[in-house]
N, C-alpha and C positions, 0 to 999 in steps of 0.2 A: 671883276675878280670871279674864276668861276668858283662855285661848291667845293670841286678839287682844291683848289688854294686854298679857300679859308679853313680845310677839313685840316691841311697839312700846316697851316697857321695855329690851328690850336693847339699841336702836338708839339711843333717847334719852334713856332713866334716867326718860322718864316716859309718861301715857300722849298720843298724836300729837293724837287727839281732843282738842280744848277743854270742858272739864270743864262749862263751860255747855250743851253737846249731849249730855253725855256719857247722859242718859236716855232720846234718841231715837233708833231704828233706820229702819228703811226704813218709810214709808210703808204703814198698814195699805190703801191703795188700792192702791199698786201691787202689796204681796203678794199679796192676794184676785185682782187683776186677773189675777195671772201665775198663780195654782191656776185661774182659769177659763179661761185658754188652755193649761194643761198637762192640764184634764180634759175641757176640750171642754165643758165646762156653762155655763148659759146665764149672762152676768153684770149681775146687779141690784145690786152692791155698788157701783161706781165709778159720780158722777152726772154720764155725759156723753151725750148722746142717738146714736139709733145711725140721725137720719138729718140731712144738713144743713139749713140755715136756707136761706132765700127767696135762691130763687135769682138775683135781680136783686142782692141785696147780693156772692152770691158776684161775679156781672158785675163789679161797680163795683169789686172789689177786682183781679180781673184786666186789666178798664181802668186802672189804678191803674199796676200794673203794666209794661204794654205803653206807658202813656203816658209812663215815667219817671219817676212822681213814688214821692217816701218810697222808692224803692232808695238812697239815701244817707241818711244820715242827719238824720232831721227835726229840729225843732227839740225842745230841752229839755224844755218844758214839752207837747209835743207840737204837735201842725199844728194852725193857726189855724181851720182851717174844723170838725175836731173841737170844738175848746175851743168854739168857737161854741155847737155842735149840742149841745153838752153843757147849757151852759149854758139854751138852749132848751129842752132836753129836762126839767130842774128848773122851769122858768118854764109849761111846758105842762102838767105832771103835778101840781106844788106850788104855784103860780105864786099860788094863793088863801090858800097859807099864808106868804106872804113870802118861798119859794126860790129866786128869781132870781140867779144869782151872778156879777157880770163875767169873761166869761172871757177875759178879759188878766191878771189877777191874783189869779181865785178858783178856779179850776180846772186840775188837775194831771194828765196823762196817764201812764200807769204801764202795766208788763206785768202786766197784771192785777189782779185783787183782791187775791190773796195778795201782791203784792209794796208794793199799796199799804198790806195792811195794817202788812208788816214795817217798811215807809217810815215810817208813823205812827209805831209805836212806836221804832226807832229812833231817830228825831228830838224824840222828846216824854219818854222816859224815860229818866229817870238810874239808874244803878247804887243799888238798895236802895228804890226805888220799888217799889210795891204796885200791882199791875193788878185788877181784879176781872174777871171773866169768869164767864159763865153756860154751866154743865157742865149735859151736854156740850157739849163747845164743838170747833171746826173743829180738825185736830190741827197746823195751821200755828201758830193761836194761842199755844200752849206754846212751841214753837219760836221765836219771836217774840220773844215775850216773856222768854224765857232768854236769845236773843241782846243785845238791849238792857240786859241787868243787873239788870231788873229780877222781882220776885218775886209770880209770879199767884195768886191768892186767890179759889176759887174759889167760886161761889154755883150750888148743883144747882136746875133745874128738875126739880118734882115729878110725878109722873104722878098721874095724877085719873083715876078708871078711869069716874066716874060722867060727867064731862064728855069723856071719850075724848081727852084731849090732855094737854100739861103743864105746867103752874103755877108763876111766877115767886110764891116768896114773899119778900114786899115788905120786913117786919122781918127776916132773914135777911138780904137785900142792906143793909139801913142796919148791920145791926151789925157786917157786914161791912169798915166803912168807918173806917180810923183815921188819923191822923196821917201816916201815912206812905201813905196813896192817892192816887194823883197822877192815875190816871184810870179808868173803866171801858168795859171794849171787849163792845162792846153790837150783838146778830147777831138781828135780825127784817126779814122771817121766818125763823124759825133753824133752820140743819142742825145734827143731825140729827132734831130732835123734830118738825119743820115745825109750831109752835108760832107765831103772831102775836101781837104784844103787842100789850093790849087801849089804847086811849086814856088810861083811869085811870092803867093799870101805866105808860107811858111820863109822864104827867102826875108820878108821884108821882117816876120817876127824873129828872125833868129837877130836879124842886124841891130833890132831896137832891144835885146836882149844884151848882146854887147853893147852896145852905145851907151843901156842905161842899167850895168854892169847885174840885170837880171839872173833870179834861175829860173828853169822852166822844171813844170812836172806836167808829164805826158801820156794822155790814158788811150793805148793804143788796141785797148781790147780787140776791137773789128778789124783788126790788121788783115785780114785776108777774105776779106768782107765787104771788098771794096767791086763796083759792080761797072763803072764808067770810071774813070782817071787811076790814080796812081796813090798806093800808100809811100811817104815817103818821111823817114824818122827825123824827126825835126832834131836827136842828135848829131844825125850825119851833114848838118849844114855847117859852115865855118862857124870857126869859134863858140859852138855847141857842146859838142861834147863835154866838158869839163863843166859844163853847168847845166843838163840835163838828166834828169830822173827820168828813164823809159822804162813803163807800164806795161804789162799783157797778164793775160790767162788763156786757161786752156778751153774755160766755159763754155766760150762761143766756138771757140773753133775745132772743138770737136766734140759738142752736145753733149757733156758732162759739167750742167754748170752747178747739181749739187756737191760736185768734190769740192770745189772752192780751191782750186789748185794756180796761184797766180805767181808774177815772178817781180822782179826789179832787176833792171842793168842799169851800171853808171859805172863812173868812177870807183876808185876803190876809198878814197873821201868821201863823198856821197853815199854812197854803200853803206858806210859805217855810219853814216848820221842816220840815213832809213832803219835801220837793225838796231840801232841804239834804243829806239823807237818801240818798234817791232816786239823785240824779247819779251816787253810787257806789258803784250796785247793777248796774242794767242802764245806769245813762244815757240812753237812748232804746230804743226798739225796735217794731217790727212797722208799721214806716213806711208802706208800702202800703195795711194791713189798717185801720190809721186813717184813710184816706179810704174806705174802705167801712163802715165802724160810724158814720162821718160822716153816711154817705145812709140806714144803717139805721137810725138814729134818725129820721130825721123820715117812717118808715112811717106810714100812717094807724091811728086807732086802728083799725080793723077785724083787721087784723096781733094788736094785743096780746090783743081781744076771742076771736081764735078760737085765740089760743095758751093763753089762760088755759080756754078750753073745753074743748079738746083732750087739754090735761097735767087736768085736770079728770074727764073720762070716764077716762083712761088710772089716773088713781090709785083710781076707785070698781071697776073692773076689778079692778087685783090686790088691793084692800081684801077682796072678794069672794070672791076666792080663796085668800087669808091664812087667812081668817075659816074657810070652808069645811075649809081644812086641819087646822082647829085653833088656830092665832095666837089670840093676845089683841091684837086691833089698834086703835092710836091712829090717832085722824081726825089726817089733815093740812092743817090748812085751808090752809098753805102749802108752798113747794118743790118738790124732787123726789122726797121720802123719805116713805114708811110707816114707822114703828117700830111694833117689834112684842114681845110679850111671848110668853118658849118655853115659861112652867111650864106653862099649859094643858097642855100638849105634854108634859108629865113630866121637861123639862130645864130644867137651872140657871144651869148656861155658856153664856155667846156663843157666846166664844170657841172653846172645843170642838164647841161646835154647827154654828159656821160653816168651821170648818177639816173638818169631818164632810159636812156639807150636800152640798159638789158631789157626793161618792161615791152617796150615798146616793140625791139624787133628779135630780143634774146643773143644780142651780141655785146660784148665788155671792151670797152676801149678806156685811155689816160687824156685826161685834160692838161695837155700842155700847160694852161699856165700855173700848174704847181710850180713849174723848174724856173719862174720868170720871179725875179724880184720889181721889173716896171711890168707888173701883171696885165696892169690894159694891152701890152705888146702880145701877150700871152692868150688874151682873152676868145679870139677867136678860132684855136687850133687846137687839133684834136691826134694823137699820134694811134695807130694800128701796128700790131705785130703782126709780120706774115713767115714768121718760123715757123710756119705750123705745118700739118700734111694738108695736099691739095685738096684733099676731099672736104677737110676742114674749113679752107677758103674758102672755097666755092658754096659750103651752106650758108658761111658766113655772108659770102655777096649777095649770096639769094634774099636772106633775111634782110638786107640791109635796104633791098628793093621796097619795102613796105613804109620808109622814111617819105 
């Protein structure tokens, strides 16, 4: 028992904490975050870019602003001319796989991913429900999913050192699955392994989805973020749709991840179980900033063409310098994230390694196995963000030469 509990035991006779949190602390991002402004070292752990996005969206969000609109409170489901753009933006991107979604009834505006993800779950799981999730996995996820009542089951992506990335194995996720699964929350391209699922692998989960009358929630954030293979919305596979929750935000994909401007498309069933959820979490928010992710979505592709280029050059950058240091590095054909392996290195710990790192060479990276529930799978990996400016990488690879 720590001090903390028995401090809150004398007050209450038990502990203040809801016994459903009671395994999660503060955020391994914002620890790392705050060791890299308390040593001054450069931080590749937390994945938010260190320059803003197009600045005509910034414009549209301070016209926004100055003209009065979304400073009160927008609507519910969010401002009509988003929902719109939303819905557009499935119809341009997926539009060949049948993603088109009414957005009067199929699309749900949220403070972000994280919030829509907890919306989903929230609203979709009952107390004693079985989630499946693919470790590692977002550390919202757990969080999430303890709040909801329900009980996550985890399925490890494997690392494959010959194919340099990591392996959803197929019969692991079906045996995974019992009477009491009610959905699988399913993250491609996925942080932290930046891992894409292959067409087969999404073909085979859709079928075990129907077979074993599943729903899926789907965190699509890195949707255009994808750098080798193909994003492909695990709605648009058969008999999907009507049982998938698809995820995105604007964060990542156009370097505005403080707005926290995220969405939901489904059914208009699903919909209304997300939002039921939703309403009282935040209920609305970031009014403004939804009529500029309005106009940022309908950039031309030349916009997502040289952002995928860009974060492209920027991750073969520190691959190179990972590599050079010593890392055992996994390609990322997606995200923002390198992982990487320390034993090359003669270490076994992340964790240690990373809580060591800034001293040592003044760079900040994440100990994978926070995101692993079989933590020994976890133990030896280390994940790097390379959103950042070249100039940035490149000091960071220098330093990291001193390992």
């Amino acid at each position: 028992m720590t001090a903390m509990t028995a401090a809150d035991q004398r007050v209450t006779g038990r502990p203040l904490l809801n016994r459903r949190l009671a395994e999660f602390g503060t955020t391994i991002f914002a620890e790392m975050s705050a060791l890299a402004v308390r040593t001054g070292a450069i931080n590749l752990g937390q994945g938010f870019p260190d320059t803003d996005g197009p600045e005509e969206v910034r414009e549209a969000a301070v016209r926004a602003l100055r003209d009065g609109r979304g400073n009160q409170y927008p609507p519910g489901p969010g401002i009509p001319e988003l929902r719109t753009a939303i819905a557009e933006h499935q119809r341009r991107w997926y539009g060949h796989l049948d993603m088109t979604p009414d957005p009067d009834t199929e699309v749900l505006v949220t403070a972000g991913a994280t919030e829509a993800i907890a919306a989903a779950l929230l609203g979709l799981v009952e107390p004693g429900d079985e989630v499946i999730a693919l470790e590692p996995y977002y550390d919202s996820y757990a969080a999430a999913i303890a709040m909801a009542g329900g009980t996550r089951v985890p399925v490890t992506l494997r690392p494959d050192a010959e194919a340099g990335t990591f392996r959803l194995d197929l019969d692991e996720l079906r045996d995974a699955v019992t009477d009491r699964t009610r959905l699988i929350l399913l993250n491609t391209p996925h942080n932290p392994t930046g891992t894409v699922l292959t067409r087969d692998e999404l073909v085979a989960i859709a079928e075990l989805c129907v077979e074993r009358g599943l729903l899926a929630v789907t965190d699509e954030v890195y949707e255009h973020l994808v750098y080798e293979g193909e994003h492909l919305p695990l709605a648009s596979f058969p008999g999907m749709r009507e049982r998938t929750v698809t995820i995105s935000s604007a964060g990542k994909t156009f370097s505005f991840t403080g707005w926290k401007v995220g969405w939901v498309t489904s059914t208009p069933q699903l919909v209304t179980a997300v939002r039921s959820a939703k309403q009282y979490l935040t209920y609305v928010s970031a009014g403004p900033f939804q009529y500029a992710v309005a106009e940022a979505l309908g950039l031309p592709d030349s916009y997502y063409t040289r952002l995928r280029e860009d974060l492209r050059a920027q991750r073969d950058l520190l691959a190179r310098g990972l590599s050079e240091a010593g890392f055992g590095v996994f390609r990322a054909p997606g995200t923002y994230f390198i992982t990487t392996d320390i034993r090359p290195l003669g270490e076994t710990s992340g964790i240690d390694f990373c809580l060591a790192l800034p001293e040592r060479c003044g760079v900040v990276a994440v100990p994978t196995q926070v995101f692993y529930d079989h933590e020994a799978a976890g133990a030896p990996f280390v994940r790097f963000a390379f959103c950042k400016r070249p100039d940035v990488l490149q000091e960071a690879a220098s330093r990291l030469q001193r390992l």
